[in-house]
C-alpha positions in Angstrom: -3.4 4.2 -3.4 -1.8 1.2 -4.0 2.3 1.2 -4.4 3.2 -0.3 -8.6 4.2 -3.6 -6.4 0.8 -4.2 -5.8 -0.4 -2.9 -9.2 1.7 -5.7 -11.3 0.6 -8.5 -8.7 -2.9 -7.3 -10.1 -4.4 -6.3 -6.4 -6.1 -3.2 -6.1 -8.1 -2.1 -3.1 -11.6 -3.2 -5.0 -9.9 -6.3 -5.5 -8.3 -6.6 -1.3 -11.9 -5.8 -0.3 -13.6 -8.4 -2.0 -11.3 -11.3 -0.9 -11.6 -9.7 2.7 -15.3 -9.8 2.3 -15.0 -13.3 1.4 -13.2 -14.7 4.2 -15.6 -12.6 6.7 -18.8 -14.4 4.9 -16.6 -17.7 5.0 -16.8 -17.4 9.1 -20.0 -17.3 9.1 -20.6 -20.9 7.7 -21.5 -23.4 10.1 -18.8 -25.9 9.6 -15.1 -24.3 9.8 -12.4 -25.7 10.6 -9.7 -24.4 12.9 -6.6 -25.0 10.9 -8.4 -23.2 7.8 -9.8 -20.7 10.1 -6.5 -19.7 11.4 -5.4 -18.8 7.9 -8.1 -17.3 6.9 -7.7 -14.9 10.0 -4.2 -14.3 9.3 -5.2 -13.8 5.8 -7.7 -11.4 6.7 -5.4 -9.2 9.1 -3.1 -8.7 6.3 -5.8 -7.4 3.6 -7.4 -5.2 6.8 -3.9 -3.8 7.2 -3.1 -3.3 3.7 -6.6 -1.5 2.8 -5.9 0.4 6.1 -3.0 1.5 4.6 -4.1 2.3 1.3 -6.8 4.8 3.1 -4.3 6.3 4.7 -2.7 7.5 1.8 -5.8 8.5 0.0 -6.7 10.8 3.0 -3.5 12.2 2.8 -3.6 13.0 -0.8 -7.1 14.7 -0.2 -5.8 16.9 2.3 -2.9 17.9 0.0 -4.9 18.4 -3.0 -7.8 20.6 -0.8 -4.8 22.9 0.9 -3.5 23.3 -3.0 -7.2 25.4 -3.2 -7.2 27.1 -0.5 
């Protein structure tokens, strides 16, 4: 889940993913440059962290809400 930071910012995980899927398809061009690249990858490691994150949470909330029913 995403922390109300993130919620007035306007990201949500949908919204992480896509970019993240952007910059992968973006390295896959033939012409990149290095400078761009190297933002792009730093760019990338923080929305792969942050959705990584966001899982976590989500797992954990699943596991709380399935041992509330048991």
């Amino acid at each position: 889940m995403t922390d109300n930071k993130d919620k007035i910012k306007g990201r949500t995980f949908a919204n992480d993913m896509a970019e993240l899927e952007a910059i992968t398809a973006w390295f896959e061009s033939p012409d990149i440059d290095l400078d761009e690249a190297l933002g792009k990858f730093e760019r990338g490691m923080e929305l792969a962290s942050g959705l990584k994150k966001q899982l976590g949470e989500v797992e954990n909330k699943i596991e709380k809400i399935k041992k509330s029913f048991e």
